[in-house]
C-alpha positions, -999 to +999 in steps of 0.1 A: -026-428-190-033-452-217-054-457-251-065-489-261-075-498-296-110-519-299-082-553-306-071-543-267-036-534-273-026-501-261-023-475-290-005-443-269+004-446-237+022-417-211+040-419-178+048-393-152+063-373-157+045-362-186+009-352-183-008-346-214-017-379-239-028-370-279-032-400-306-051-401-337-073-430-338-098-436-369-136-442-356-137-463-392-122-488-390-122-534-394-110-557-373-100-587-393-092-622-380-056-644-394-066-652-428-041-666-455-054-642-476-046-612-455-009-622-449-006-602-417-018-574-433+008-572-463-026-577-491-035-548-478-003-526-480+005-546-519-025-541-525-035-502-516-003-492-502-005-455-485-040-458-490-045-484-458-029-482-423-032-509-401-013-526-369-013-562-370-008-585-338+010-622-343+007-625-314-034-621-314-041-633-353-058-604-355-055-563-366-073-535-370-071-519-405-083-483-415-090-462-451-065-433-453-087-431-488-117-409-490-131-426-515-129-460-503-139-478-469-121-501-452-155-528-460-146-521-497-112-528-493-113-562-475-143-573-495-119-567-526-091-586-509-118-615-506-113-614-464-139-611-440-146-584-410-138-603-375-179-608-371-188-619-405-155-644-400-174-658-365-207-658-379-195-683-411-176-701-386-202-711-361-227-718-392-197-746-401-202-756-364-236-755-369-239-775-400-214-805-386-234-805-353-209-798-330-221-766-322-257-757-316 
């Protein structure tokens, strides 16, 4: 039995002979594209330290990054990082496309 996080990767994962799979996964969470900004996630963990988890794929630019703070959301936190959540990211993108024409 497996558990896949929304990026695809598997989070927990069991084999027989074991039987019985429990992981903690936050339903909060942001997936955010490769940004220079977000050095693979280390802004965040400079930046906020125990107060952000996240896993971070090289292989797949891309994590997915949770609050452990209360107080804050994960928006706040990558808005305050000045990077942007994996659809806003796509959405400025094809607007770029958009704009030079070679995208309609």
């Amino acid at each position: 039995a497996s558990i896949f996080e929304p990026t695809g990767e598997i989070a927990a994962q069991i084999t027989p002979p074991q039987s019985v799979l429990v992981h903690e996964l936050d339903l909060s969470y942001a997936l955010l594209p490769w940004s220079s900004k977000l050095r693979n996630g280390e802004a965040f963990r400079k930046a906020y330290g125990d107060k952000v988890g996240f896993h971070y794929y090289d292989d797949e630019d891309c994590g997915i990054f949770w609050s452990n703070d209360p107080g804050t959301t994960i928006g706040e936190m990558a808005r305050a990082i000045g990077v942007l959540e994996l659809e806003d990211e796509m959405a400025r993108v094809k607007e770029f496309y958009r704009k030079a024409k070679v995208w309609r």
